[in-house]
C-alpha positions as CSV (number, residue, x, y, z in Angstrom):
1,X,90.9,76.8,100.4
2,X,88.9,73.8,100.3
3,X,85.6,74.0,98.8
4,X,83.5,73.4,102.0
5,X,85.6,76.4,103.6
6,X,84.2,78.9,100.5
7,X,81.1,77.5,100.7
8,X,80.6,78.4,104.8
9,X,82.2,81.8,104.0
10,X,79.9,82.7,101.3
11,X,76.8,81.5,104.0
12,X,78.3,83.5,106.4
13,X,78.8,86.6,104.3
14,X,75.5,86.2,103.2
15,X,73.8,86.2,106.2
16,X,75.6,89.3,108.0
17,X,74.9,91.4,104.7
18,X,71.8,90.8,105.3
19,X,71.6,91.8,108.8
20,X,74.0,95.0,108.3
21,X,71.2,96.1,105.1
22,X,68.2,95.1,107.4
23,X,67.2,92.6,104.7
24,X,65.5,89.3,105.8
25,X,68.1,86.7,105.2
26,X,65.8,83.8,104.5
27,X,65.1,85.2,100.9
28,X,68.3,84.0,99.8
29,X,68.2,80.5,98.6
30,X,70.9,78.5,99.5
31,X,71.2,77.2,95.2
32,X,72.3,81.4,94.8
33,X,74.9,81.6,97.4
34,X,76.5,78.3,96.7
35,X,76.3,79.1,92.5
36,X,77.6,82.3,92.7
37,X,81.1,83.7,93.5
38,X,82.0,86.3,96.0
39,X,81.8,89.1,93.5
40,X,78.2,88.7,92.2
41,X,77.1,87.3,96.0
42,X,78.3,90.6,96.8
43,X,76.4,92.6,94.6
44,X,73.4,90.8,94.2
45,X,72.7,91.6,97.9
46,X,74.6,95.2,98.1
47,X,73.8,96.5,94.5
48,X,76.5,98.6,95.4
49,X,79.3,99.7,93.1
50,X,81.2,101.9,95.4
51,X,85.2,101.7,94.1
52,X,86.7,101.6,97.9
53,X,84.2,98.9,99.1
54,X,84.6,96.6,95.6
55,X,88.4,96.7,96.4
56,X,88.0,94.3,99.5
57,X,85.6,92.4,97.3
58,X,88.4,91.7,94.9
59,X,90.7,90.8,97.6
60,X,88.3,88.1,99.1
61,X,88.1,86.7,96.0
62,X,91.5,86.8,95.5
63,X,92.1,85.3,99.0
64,X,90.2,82.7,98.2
65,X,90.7,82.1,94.6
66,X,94.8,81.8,94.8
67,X,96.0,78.7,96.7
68,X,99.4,78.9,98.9
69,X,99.3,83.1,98.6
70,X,96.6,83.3,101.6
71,X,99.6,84.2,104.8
72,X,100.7,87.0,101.7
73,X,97.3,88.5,101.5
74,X,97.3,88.5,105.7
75,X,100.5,90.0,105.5
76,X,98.8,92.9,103.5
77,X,95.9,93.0,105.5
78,X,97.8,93.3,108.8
79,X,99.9,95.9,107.5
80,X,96.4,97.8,106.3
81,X,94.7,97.3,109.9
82,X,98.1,98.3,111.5
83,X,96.8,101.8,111.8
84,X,92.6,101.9,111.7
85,X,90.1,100.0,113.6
86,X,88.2,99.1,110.5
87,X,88.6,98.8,107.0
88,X,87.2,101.8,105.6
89,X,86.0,105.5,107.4
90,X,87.7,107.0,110.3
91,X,85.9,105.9,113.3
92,X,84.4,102.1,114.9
93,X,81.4,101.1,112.7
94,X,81.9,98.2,110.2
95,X,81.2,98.4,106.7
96,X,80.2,96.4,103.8
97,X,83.9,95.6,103.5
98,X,84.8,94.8,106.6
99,X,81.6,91.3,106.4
100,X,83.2,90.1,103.3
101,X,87.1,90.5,104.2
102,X,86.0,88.5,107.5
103,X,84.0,86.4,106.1
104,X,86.7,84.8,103.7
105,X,89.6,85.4,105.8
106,X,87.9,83.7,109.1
107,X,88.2,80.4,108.1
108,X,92.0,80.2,107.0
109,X,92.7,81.7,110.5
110,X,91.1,78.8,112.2
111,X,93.2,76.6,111.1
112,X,96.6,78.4,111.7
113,X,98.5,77.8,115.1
114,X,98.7,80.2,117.8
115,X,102.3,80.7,117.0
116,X,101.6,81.6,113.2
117,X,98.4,83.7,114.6
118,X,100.4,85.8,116.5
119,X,102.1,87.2,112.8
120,X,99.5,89.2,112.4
121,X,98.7,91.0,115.7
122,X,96.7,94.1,113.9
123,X,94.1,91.0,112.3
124,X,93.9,89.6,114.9
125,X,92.3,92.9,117.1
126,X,90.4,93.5,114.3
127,X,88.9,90.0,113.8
128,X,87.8,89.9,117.8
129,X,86.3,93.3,117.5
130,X,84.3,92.3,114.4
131,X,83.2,88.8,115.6
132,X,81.6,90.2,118.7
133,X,79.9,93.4,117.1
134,X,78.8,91.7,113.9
135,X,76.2,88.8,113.4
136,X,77.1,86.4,110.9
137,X,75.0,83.3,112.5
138,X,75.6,80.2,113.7
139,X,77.9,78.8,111.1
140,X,80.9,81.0,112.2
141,X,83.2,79.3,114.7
142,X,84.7,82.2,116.9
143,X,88.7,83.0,117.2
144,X,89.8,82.6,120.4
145,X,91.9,85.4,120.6
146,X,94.9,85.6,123.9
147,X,94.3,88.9,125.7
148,X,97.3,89.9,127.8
149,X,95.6,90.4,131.5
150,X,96.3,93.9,133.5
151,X,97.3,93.4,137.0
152,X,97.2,96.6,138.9
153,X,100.7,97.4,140.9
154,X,100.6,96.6,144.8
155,X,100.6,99.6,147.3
156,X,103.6,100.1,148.9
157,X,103.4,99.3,152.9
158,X,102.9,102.0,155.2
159,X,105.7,102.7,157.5
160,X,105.7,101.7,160.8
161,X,104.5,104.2,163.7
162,X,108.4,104.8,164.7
163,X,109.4,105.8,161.2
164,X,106.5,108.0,160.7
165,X,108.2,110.9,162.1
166,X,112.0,111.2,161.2
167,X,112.0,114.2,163.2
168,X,113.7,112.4,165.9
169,X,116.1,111.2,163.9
170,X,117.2,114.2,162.5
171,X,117.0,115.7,166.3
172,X,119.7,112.8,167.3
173,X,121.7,113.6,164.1
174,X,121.9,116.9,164.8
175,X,122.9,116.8,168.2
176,X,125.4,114.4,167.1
177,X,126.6,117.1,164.8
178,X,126.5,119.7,166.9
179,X,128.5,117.8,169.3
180,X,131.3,117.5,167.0
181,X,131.0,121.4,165.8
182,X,131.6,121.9,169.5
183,X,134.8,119.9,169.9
184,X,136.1,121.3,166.7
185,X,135.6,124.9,167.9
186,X,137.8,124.0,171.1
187,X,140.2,122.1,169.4
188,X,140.8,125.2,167.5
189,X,140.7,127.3,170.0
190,X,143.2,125.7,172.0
191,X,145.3,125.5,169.2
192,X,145.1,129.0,168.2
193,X,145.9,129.6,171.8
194,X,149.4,127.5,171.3
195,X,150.2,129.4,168.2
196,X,153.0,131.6,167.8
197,X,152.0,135.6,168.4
198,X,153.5,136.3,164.6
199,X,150.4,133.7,163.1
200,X,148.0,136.2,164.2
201,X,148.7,138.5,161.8
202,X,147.9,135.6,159.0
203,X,144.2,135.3,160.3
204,X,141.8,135.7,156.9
205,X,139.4,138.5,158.0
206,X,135.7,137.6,158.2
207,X,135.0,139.3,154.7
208,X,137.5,137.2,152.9
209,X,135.7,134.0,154.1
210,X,132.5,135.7,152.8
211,X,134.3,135.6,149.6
212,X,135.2,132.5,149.5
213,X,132.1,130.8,150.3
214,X,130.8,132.9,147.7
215,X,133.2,131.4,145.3
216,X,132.5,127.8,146.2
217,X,128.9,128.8,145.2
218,X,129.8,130.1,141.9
219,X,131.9,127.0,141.4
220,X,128.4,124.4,142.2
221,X,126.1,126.5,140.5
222,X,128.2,126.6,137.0
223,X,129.0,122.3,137.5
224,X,125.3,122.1,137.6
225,X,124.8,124.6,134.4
226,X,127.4,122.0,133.0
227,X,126.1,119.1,134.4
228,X,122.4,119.9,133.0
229,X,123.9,120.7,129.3
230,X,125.6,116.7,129.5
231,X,122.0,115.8,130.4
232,X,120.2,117.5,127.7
233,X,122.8,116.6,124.8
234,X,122.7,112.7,126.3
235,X,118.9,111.7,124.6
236,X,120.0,113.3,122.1
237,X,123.3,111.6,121.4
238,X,120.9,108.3,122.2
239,X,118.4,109.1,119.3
240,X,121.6,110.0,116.8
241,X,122.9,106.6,117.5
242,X,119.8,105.0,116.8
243,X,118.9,106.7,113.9
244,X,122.0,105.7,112.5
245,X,121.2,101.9,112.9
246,X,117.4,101.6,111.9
247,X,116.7,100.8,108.3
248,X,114.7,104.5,107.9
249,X,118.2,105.8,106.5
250,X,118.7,103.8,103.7
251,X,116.7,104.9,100.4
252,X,115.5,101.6,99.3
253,X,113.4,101.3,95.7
254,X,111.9,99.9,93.4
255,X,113.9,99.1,89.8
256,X,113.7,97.6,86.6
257,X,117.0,95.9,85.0
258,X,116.4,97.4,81.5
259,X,120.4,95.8,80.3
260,X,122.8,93.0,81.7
261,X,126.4,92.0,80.7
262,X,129.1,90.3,82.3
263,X,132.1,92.5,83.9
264,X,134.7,92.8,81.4
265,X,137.3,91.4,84.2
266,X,135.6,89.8,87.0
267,X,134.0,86.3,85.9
268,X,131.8,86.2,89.2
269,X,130.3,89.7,88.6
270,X,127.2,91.1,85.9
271,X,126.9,94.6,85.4
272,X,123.4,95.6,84.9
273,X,121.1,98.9,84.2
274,X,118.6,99.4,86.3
275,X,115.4,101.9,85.7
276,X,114.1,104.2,88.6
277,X,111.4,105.4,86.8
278,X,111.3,109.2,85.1
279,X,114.2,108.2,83.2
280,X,116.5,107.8,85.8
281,X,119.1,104.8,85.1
282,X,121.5,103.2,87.6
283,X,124.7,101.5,86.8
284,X,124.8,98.8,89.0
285,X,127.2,95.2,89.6
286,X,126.6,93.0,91.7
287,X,128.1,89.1,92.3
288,X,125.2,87.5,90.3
289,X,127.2,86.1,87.8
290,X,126.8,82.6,89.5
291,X,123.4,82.1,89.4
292,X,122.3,83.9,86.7
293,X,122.8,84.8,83.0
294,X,122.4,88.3,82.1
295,X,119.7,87.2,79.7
296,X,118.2,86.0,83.0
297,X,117.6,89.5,85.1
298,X,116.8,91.3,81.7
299,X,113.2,92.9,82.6
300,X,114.0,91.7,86.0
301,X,112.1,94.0,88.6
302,X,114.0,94.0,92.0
303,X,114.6,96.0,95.0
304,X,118.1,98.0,95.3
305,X,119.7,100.7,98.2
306,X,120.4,103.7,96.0
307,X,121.9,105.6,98.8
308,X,125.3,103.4,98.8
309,X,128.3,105.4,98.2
310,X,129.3,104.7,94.3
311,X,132.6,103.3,93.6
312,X,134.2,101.5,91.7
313,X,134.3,97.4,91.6
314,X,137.1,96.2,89.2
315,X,137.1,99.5,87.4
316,X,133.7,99.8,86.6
317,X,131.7,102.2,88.4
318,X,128.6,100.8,90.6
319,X,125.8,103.1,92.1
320,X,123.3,101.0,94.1
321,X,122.8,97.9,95.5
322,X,120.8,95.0,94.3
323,X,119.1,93.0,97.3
324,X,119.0,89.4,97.2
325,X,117.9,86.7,99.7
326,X,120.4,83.8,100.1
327,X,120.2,80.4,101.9
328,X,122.8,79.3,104.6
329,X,125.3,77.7,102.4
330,X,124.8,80.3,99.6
331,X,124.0,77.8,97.1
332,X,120.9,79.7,96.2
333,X,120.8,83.6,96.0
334,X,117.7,85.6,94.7
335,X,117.1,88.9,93.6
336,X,114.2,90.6,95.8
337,X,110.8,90.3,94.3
338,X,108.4,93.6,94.3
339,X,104.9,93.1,94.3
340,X,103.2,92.8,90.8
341,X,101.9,96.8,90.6
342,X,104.7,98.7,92.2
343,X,105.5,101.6,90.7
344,X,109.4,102.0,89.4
345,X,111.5,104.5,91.6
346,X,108.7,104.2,94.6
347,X,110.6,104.1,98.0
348,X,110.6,101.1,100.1
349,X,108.8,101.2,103.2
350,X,108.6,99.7,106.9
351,X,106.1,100.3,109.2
352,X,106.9,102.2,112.4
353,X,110.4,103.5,110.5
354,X,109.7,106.8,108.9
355,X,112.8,108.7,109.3
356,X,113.9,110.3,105.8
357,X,117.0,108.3,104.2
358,X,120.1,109.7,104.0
359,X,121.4,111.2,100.9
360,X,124.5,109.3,101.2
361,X,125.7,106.6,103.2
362,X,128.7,107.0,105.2
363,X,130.6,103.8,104.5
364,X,133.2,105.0,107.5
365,X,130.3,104.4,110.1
366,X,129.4,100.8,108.5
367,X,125.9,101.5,108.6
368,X,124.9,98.4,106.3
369,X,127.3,96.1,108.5
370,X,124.8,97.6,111.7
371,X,121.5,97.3,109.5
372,X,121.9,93.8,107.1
373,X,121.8,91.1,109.8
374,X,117.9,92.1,110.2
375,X,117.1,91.6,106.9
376,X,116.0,88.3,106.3
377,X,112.7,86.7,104.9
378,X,110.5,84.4,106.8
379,X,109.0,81.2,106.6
380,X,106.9,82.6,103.7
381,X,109.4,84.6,102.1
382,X,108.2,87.6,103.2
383,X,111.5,90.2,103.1
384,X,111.3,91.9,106.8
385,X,113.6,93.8,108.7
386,X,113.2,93.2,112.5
387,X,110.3,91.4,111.6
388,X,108.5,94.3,110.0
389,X,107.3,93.8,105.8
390,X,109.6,95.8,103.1
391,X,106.1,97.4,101.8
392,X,105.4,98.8,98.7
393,X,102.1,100.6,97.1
394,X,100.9,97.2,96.1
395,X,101.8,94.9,99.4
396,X,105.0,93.1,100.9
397,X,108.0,91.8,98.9
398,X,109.1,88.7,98.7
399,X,111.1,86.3,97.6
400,X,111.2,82.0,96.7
401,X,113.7,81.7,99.4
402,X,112.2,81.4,102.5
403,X,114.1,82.3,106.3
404,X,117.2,83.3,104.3
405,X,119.7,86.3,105.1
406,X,119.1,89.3,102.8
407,X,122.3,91.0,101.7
């Protein structure tokens, strides 16, 4: 960020502090906000050392400090606000945290498009509710944020006067009906008059009609019991088939390759040993061979599926699968990156997807072949599936290869 930008973010942060503590702004001379940084800004106004608040300190410096990583520190923040209406306590009222974090972060959002604003949908919300509640003075251009507008549904039109009443309609039907009842009675009358003597004696009594309409009852009633049983096990069959599609049932996590060596009889593959944390290694190979050495991936962390069905790949057993982002032509292929922080072993995870993972993946129902053609990374580098960050504990992976497949 350019220095003018930190500068007007450090005014403004300075200034809304000092409305949010009730302290007369005007006491701070503008030599002490433009020599210090956010951190001692911060606490030279808020003499606070609360651990949850100093967190988003950290992060505005961060945001500002670490050119080209500012749309990865959105990405975190969106994911954060994805859930809460402010940064920290349960209900409305800003904090502390929430002047600084907008204070830094409101001037890189002016100068993004509307196309790359509308990435980060939860920032956005919470940027429009804290620009209008908050004062931060005159030096803080507003984000004009697009709000869908509601437009009520139309009544239907009233009927006309002659449809009101379909009484008479019913009436003309009926008679209609009745007319035909009547000509079927003589019909059969006069044909049961031309019958033989000897068909009397066939006649089904009255009671035998009772029992069949009876029957005819029985057999409605139990296509109904039948028909409601299809319509109860239909959602259901719905949300199996889904499940079965949605990354939620892959176990996805976090690894370090503690070995690597080439396959003893496949030149395009490595093998390499991955660490899951708690002393739990994978034996995993994967076609890396072309791009990299094994001294290469060799305290390598990277992101793996360790719900994959092992078997064998040229005789050597294989338990997991190593995720990698390559371009179009496959001329560059990159292991995941985790966040710096993650923990090994922790579980992948995507907002809005919290099914558990299966224990094993049924490689008869091609679940990967459904799930891998939403993995990809964006312009970024971001890795998403439908969109949506692979999160860890300490933010978004990623990856050098931007809008590439992941596989």
């Amino acid at each position: 960020m350019a220095a003018a930008d930190i500068a007007g973010s450090k005014r403004a942060m300075a200034y809304a502090l000092c409305k949010h503590l009730s302290l007369d702004p005007d006491t701070l001379s503008s030599t002490s906000i433009e020599e210090n940084d956010i951190d001692s800004l911060f606490s030279h106004i808020v003499k606070s050392s609360e651990e949850e608040v100093m967190k988003w300190v950290e992060f505005s410096s961060n945001f500002v400090g670490k050119d080209g990583e500012q749309h990865l520190f959105l990405g975190n923040l969106n994911q954060d606000l994805s859930q809460k209406s402010v940064l920290l306590g349960n209900g409305f009222k800003p904090s502390a945290a929430d002047i600084v974090v907008f204070a830094t972060v409101q001037v890189f959002m002016n100068h993004l498009g509307e196309n790359e604003l509308q990435k980060y949908p939860h920032v956005l919300r919470w940027m429009d509710y804290i620009q209008n509640i908050v004062d931060f003075g005159t030096t803080v251009q507003k984000i004009n944020v697009t709000k869908s507008v509601f437009v009520p549904p139309s009544h239907p039109k009233k009927a006309d006067k002659g449809d009101a009443d379909p009484s008479s309609k019913k009436v003309v039907s009926g008679e209609k009906n009745v007319g035909k009842s009547d000509a079927s009675v003589d019909s059969k009358k006069a044909a049961g008059e031309n019958k033989a003597p000897e068909n009397k004696a066939n006649t089904t009594p009255a009671k035998n009609n009772k029992s069949s309409g009876d029957k005819k009852k029985s057999q409605e009633k139990s296509a109904g019991k039948a028909n409601e049983g299809v319509a109860d096990k239909a959602p259901q069959k719905t949300a199996e088939k889904d499940s079965e599609c949605n990354v939620s049932i892959l176990n996805i996590q976090v690894g370090l390759i503690r070995k690597a060596w080439k396959h003893p009889s496949a030149d395009s593959l490595l093998v390499e040993e991955i660490d899951l944390g708690d002393g739990n290694m994978r034996q995993v190979v994967s076609g890396l061979a072309k791009y990299f050495s094994p001294d290469d991936l060799v305290n390598r962390h990277v992101v793996l599926i360790t719900n994959v069905k092992p078997g064998k790949l040229r005789d050597i057993m294989s338990a997991g699968l190593v995720l990698c982002a390559s371009n179009k032509d496959h001329t560059v292929v990159e292991p995941l990156i985790p966040p710096e922080g993650a923990k090994l072993g922790e579980r992948i995870l995507f907002a809005g997807f919290d099914g558990k993972p299966e224990d094993v993946l049924n490689p008869k129902k091609k679940q990967l072949d459904k799930i891998t053609p939403d993995l990809r990374t964006d312009e970024n580098g971001i890795a998403t599936y439908r969109g949506i960050p692979f999160t860890a504990s300490a933010g978004p992976c990623r990856s050098s290869v931007s809008n590439a497949d992941i596989k």
